[in-house]
C-alpha positions as CSV (number, residue, x, y, z in Angstrom):
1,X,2.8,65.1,-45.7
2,X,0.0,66.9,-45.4
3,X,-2.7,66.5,-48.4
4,X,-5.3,69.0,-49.5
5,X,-8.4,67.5,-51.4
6,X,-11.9,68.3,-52.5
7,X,-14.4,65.2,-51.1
8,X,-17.8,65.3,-53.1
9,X,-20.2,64.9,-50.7
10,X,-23.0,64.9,-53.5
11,X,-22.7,64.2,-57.2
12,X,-21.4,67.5,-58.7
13,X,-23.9,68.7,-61.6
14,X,-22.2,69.8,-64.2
15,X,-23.4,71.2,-67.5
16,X,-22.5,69.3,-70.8
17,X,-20.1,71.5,-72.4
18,X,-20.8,73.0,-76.1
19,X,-17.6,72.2,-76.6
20,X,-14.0,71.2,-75.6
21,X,-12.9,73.7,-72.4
22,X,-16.5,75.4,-72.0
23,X,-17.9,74.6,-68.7
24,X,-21.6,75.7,-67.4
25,X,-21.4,77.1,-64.1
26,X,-23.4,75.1,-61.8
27,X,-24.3,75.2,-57.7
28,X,-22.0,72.0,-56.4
29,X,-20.9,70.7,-52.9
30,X,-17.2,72.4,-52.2
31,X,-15.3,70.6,-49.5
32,X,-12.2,71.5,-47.5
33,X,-10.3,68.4,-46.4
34,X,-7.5,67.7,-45.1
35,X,-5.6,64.5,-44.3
36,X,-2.0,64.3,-42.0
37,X,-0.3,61.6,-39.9
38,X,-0.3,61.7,-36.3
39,X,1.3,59.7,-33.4
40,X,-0.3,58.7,-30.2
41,X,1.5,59.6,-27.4
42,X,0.9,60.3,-23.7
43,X,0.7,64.1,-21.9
44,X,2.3,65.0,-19.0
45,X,1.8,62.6,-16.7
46,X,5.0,60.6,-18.8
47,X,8.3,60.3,-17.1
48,X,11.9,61.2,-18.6
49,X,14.9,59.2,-17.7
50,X,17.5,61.5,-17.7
51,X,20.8,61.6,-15.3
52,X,21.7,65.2,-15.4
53,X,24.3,64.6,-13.0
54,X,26.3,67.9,-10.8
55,X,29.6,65.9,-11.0
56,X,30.0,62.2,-12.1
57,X,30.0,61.3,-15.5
58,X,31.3,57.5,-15.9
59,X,27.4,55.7,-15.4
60,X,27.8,52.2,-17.0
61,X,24.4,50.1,-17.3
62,X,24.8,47.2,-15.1
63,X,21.0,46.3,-15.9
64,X,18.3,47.7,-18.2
65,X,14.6,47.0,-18.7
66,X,13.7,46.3,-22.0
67,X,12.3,48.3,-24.5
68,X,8.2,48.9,-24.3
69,X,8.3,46.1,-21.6
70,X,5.1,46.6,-19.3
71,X,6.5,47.3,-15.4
72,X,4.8,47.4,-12.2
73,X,5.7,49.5,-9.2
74,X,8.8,49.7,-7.8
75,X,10.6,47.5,-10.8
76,X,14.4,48.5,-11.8
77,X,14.2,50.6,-14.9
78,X,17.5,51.2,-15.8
79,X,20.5,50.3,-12.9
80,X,24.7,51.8,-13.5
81,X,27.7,50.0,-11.8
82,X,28.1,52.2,-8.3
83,X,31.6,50.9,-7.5
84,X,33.3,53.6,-8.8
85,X,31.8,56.5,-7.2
86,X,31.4,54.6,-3.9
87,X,35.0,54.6,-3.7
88,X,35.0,58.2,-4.5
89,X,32.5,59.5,-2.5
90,X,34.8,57.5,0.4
91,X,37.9,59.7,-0.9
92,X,35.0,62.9,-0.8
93,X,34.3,61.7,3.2
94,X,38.0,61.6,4.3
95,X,39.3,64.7,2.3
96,X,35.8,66.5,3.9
97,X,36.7,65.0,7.6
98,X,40.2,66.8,6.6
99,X,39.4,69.9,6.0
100,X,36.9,70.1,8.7
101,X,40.0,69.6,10.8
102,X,42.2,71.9,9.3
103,X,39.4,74.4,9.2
104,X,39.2,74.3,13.0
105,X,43.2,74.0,13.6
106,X,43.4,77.6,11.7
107,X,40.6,78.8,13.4
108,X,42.0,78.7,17.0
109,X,45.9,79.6,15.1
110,X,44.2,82.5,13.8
111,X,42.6,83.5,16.7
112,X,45.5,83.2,19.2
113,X,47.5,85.2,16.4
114,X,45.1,88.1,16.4
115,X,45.2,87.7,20.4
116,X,48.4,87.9,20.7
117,X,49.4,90.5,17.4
118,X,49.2,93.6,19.7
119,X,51.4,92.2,22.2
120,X,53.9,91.4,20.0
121,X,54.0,94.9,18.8
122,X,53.4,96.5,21.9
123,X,56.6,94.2,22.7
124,X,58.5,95.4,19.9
125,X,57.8,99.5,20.6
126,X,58.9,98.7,24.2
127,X,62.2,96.8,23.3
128,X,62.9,100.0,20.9
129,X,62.1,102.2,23.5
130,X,64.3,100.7,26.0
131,X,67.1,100.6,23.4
132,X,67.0,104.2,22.4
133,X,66.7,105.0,26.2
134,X,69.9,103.2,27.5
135,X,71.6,104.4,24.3
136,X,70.7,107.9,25.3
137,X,71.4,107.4,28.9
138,X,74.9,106.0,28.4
139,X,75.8,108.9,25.8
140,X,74.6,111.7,28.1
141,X,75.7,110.3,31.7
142,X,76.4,106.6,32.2
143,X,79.6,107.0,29.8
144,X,81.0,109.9,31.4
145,X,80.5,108.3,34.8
146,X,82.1,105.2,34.0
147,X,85.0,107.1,32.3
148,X,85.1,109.5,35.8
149,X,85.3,106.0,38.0
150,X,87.6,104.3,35.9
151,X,89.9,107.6,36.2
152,X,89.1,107.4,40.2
153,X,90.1,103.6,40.1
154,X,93.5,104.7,38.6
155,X,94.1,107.2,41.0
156,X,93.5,105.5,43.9
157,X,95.6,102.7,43.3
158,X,98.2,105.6,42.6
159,X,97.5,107.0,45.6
160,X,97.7,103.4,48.0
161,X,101.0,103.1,46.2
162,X,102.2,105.9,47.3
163,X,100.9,105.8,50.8
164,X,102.5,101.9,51.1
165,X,105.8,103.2,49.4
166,X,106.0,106.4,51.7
167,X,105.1,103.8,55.2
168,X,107.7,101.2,54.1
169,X,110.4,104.7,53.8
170,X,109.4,105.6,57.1
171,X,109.6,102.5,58.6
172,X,113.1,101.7,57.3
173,X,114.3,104.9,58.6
174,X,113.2,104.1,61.5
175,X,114.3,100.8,62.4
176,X,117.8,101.8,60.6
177,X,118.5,104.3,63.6
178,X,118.5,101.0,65.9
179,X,121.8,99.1,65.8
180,X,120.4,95.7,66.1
181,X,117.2,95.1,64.2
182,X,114.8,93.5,66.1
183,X,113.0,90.2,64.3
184,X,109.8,91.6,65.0
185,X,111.2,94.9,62.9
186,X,111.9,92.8,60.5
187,X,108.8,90.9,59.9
188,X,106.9,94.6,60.2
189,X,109.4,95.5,57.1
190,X,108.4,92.4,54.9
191,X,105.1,93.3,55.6
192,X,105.7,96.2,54.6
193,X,107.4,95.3,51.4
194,X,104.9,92.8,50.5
195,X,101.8,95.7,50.6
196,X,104.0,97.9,48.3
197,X,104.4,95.1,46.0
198,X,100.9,94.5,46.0
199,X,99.9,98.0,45.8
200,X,102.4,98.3,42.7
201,X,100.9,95.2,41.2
202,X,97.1,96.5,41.9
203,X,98.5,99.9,40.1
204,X,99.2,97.6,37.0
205,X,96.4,95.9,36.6
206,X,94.6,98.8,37.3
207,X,96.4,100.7,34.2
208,X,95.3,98.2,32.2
209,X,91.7,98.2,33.0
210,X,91.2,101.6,32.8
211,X,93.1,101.6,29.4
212,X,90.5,99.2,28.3
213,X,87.9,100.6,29.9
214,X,88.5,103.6,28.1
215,X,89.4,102.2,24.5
216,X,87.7,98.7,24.5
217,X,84.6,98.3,26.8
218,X,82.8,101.9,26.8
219,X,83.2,102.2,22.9
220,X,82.0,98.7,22.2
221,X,79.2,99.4,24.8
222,X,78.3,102.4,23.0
223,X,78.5,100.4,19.3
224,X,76.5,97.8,20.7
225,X,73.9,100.2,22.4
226,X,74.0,101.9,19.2
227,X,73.2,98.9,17.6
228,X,70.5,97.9,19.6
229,X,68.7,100.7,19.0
230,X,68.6,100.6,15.4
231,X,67.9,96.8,15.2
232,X,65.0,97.6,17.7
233,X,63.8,100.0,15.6
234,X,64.0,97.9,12.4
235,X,62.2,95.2,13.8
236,X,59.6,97.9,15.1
237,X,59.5,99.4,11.5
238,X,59.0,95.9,10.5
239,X,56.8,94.5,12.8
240,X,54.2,97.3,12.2
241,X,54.2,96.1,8.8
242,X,54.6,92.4,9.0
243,X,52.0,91.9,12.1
244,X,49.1,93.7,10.5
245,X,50.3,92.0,6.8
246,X,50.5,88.5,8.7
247,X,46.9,89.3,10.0
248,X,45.6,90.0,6.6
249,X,47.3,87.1,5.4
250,X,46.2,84.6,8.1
251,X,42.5,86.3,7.4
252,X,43.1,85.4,3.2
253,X,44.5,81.5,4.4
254,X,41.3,81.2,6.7
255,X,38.8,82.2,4.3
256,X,40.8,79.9,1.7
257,X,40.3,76.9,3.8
258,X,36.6,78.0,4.6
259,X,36.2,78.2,1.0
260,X,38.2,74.9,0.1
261,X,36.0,73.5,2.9
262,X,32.8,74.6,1.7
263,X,33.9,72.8,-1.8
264,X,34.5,70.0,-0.3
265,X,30.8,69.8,1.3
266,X,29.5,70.7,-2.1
267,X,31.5,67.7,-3.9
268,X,30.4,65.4,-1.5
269,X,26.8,66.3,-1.5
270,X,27.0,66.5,-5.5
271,X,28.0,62.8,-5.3
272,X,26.0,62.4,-2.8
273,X,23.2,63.6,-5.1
274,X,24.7,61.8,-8.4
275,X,24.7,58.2,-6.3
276,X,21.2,58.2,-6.0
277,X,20.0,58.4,-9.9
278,X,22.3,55.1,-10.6
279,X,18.8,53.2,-9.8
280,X,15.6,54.4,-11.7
281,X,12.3,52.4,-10.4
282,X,9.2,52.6,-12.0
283,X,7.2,54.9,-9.9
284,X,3.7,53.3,-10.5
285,X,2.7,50.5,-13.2
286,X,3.2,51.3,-16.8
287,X,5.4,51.0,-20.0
288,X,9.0,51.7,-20.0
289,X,10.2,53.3,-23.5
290,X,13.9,54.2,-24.7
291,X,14.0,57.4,-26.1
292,X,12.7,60.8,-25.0
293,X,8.7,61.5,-25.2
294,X,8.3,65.2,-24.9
295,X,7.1,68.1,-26.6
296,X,4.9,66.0,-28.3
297,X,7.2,63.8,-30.4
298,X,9.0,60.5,-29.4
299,X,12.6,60.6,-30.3
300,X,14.7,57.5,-29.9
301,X,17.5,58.8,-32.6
302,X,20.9,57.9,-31.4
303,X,20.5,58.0,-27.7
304,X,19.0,54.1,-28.0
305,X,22.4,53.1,-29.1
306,X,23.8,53.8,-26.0
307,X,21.0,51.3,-24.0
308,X,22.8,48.2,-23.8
309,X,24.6,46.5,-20.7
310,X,27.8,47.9,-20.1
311,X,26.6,51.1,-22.5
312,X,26.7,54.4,-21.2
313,X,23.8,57.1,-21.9
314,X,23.9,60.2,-22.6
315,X,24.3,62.7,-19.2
316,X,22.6,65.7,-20.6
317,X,19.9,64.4,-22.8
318,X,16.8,62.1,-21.3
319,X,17.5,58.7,-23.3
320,X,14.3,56.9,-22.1
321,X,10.6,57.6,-21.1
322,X,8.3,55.6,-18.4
323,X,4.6,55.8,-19.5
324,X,2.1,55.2,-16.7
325,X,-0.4,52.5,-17.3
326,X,-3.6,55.6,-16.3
327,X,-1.9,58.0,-18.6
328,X,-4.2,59.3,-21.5
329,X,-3.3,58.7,-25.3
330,X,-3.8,61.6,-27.1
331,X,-3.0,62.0,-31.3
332,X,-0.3,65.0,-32.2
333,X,0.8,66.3,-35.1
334,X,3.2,69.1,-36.6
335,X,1.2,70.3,-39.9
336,X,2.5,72.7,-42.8
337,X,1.6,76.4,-42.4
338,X,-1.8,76.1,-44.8
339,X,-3.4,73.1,-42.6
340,X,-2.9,75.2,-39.0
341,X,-4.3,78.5,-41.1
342,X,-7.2,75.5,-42.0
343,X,-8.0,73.9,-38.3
344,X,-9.6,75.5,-35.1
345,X,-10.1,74.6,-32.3
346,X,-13.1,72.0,-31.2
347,X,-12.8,70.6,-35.6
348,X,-14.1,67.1,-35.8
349,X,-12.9,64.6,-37.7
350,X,-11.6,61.1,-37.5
351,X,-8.6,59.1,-37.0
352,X,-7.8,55.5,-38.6
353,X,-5.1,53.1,-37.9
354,X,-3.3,51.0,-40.2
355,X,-4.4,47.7,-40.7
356,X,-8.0,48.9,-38.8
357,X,-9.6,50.8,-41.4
358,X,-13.1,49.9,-40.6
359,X,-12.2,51.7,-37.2
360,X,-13.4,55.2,-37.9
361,X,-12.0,57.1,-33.9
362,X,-13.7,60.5,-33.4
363,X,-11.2,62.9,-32.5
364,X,-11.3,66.7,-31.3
365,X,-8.9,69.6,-31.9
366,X,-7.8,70.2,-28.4
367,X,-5.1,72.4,-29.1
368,X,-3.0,74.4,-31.9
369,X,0.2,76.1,-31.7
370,X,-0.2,80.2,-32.7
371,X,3.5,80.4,-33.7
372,X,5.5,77.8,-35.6
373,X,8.7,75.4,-34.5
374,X,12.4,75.6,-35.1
375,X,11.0,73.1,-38.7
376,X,8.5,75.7,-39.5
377,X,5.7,73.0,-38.1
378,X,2.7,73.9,-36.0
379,X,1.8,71.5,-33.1
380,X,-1.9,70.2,-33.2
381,X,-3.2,68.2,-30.3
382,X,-6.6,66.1,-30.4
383,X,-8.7,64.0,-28.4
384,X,-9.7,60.7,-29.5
385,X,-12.5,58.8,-28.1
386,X,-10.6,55.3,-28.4
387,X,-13.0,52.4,-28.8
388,X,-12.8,49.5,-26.0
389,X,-9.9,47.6,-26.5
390,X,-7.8,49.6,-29.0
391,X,-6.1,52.1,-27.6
392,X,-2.6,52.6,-29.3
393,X,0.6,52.0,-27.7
394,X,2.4,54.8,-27.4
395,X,4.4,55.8,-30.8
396,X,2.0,54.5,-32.7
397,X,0.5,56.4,-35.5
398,X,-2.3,57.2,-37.2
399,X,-4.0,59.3,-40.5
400,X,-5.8,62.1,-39.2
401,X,-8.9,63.5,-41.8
402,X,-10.6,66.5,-40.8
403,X,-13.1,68.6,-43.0
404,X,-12.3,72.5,-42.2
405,X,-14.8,74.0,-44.5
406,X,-17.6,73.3,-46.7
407,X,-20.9,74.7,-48.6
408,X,-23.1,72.5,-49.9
409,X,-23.9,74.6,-53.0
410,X,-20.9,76.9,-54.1
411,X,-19.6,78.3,-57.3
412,X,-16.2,76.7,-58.1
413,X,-13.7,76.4,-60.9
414,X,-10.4,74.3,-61.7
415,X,-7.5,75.8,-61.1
416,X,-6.5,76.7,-64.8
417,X,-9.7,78.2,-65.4
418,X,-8.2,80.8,-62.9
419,X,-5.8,83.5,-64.2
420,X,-3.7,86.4,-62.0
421,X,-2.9,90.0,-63.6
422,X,-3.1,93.6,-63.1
423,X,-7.1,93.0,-62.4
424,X,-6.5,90.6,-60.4
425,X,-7.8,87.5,-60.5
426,X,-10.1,86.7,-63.8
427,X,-11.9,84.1,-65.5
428,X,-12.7,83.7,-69.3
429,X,-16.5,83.9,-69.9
430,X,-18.0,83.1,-73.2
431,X,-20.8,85.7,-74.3
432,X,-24.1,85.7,-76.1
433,X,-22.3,86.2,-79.4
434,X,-20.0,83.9,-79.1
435,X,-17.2,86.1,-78.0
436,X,-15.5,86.1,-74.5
437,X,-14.2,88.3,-72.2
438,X,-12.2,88.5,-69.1
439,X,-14.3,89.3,-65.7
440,X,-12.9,89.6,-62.2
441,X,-13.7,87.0,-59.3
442,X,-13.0,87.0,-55.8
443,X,-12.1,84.1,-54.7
444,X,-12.7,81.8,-51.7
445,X,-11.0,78.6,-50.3
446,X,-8.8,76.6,-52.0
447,X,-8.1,73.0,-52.6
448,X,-5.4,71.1,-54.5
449,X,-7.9,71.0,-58.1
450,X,-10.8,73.8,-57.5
451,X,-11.2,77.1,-56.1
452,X,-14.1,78.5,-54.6
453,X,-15.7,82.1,-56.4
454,X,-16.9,84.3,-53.8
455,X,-18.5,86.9,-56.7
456,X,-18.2,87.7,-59.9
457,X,-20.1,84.8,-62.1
458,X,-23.1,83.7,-62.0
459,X,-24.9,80.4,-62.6
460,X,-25.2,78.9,-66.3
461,X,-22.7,81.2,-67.1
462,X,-20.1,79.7,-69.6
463,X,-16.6,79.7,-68.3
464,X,-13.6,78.6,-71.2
465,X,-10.8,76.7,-69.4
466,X,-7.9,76.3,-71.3
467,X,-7.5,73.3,-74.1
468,X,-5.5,70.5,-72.5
């Protein structure tokens, strides 16, 4: 809490009054002061612990410095049990290994598919082709020809039947003029006989195959020519649609895998990444803190619950600090509006730790925030020239006093002496007669009991203060 006071530097000399609430202006020391608490705490060459991790969130402290504990190089800060992402990032190696595989198995299928796409069409439009071409050549020609030799067939199996029937007449008229019929006759007659019968027979099964050459195998020919032709062209019809689609599809399953793939890299390298902040060494000798120190504040809150074996810290939030043991203690502080309006930069004053109070530690205004924090606070840095020996630890704090302004002889009144209204500001001054009257100051600085009067009294004026 920041406190305003008036420090006398000299006695003040003040006029005996005449009389209850009268008050002889006199020159007197008027001091600025201020007085705040401050903590020591490092700059930037600190350390925060934090995991921020890309994927794992399950770190359970397996060993843990302790708190403020002085470390040298290299010592384990803060260590989490590994065994769990170990075995993951085995499962991440495999399933990567996998893919890579996969990856290179569509590859080749997807480029012997877009080798071999335009053959298949070019396959299809030539099956179609043919189709519609023998369909059109047996409607037009090959279907009356086979019609025409089916028809010839017929007739000249008529025509041997007749010829072998006509021979065997001929020769049985013939050897019936003869009174005795020779046995060579009669073997020439069987013969005979035996080609009619197997003309006759050839003229049957002739019959029949032209019959069904002419109701069975031309019109299925022609269905199933007919047929051919359309199922060619539906599968061209189709093909032109399915080829190019299976293309586009094959390209949409390739870059799914590439994709799939390329998360599968990123996983691993995120664990890869996460497995190496479940050790924190100290990087150079120093203190190690829980709790964040940043922004000039050290904030253990409830993250320090957390830092125990078998705990688990927060992920998103640093939960501890390393201090190096060359880093330089400065004071900070977050003062009310009034006491940043007050200080500038390069004021003096001095700082004084508890229990030291005969230590009186120059310190410097280094820097002082133009704008306010979420609280409404300003930030104040300064510089303290720490005597041998007792340099604070970090967190420590201390009472800052500083002196913004001062004049060693200055009209001032007390606060009640001061009124506001449609003047302004004005004081009751008592005149020569006894009367008073009302004049208007200006006024100066301001401290918890007095205010400074710029203009508008004089000295060994009488000022009337109200009775208390």
């Amino acid at each position: 809490m920041t406190r305003l006071t008036t420090l006398p530097l000299i006695p003040a000399l003040l006029a005996a009054a005449s009389h209850a609430g009268e008050i002889t202006i006199e020159p007197r020391p008027f001091v600025v002061a201020h007085s705040f608490a401050a903590t020591a705490l490092p700059g930037a060459d600190c350390v925060l612990v934090k995991l921020d991790p890309r994927s794992w969130s399950d770190f359970k402290i397996l060993e843990l410095a302790a708190h403020g504990s002085r470390v040298v190089k290299d010592e384990i800060l803060i260590r989490f049990d590994p065994v769990s992402i170990d075995q993951k990032l085995e499962d991440a190696r495999r399933a990567l290994a996998t893919s890579r595989l996969a990856l290179a198995q569509a590859e080749q299928s997807s480029k012997h598919l877009h080798e071999t796409a335009p053959h298949k069409l070019d396959g299809l439009r030539r099956a179609a082709e043919i189709a519609r071409d023998e369909h059109a050549y047996f409607t037009q020609t090959r279907r009356k020809a086979a019609e025409g030799s089916a028809a010839q067939s017929l007739k000249r199996s008529q025509q041997i039947l007749a010829n072998q029937r006509e021979e065997l007449k001929q020769l049985t008229r013939m050897y019936e003029a003869d009174d005795i019929t020779e046995e060579t006759e009669e073997i020439i007659l069987v013969r005979q006989q035996d080609a009619v019968a197997s003309a006759e027979f050839a003229l049957r099964m002739e019959v029949l195959n032209h019959k069904r050459t002419l109701e069975v195998s031309l019109p299925r020919e022609a269905k199933t020519l007919a047929d051919s032709e359309r199922d060619t062209a539906i599968s061209l019809a189709k093909g032109e649609i399915d080829i190019p689609r299976s293309l586009e599809l094959d390209q949409l399953a390739l870059a799914a895998l590439t994709t799939a793939h390329a998360r599968e890299k990123e996983t691993l390298a995120d664990l890869e990444y996460d497995r190496k902040k479940f050790e924190f060494k100290a990087p150079a000798a120093g203190w190690f803190y829980y709790g964040a120190i940043e922004d000039g504040k050290w904030s253990p809150s409830e993250v320090v619950k957390s830092l125990t074996v078998n705990g688990r810290p927060s992920t998103t939030a640093a939960f501890a600090t390393f201090v190096p043991a060359a880093a330089e203690i400065s004071l900070i502080s977050f003062v009310d509006e009034g006491t940043a309006r007050a200080l500038a930069l390069g004021l003096t004053g001095y700082a004084i730790l508890a229990g030291r109070e005969d230590l009186e530690i120059p310190v410097k205004v280094t820097s002082l925030a133009a704008t306010p924090g979420p609280d409404g606070k300003f930030r104040a840095d300064l510089a303290a020239t720490w005597p041998e020996g007792h340099t604070p630890a970090p967190g420590s704090t201390a009472e800052i006093r500083l002196i913004s302004y001062q004049q060693p002889a200055a009209i001032a009144v007390s606060g009640d002496a001061l009124q506001f209204g449609a003047d302004g500001w004005t004081v009751e001054i008592k005149l020569a007669d006894g009367k008073t009257e009302r004049r208007p100051v200006k006024r100066g600085r301001v401290t918890k009991d007095e205010t400074e009067i710029l203009s508008g009294l004089e000295i060994g004026q009488v000022i009337v203060t109200p009775d208390k």
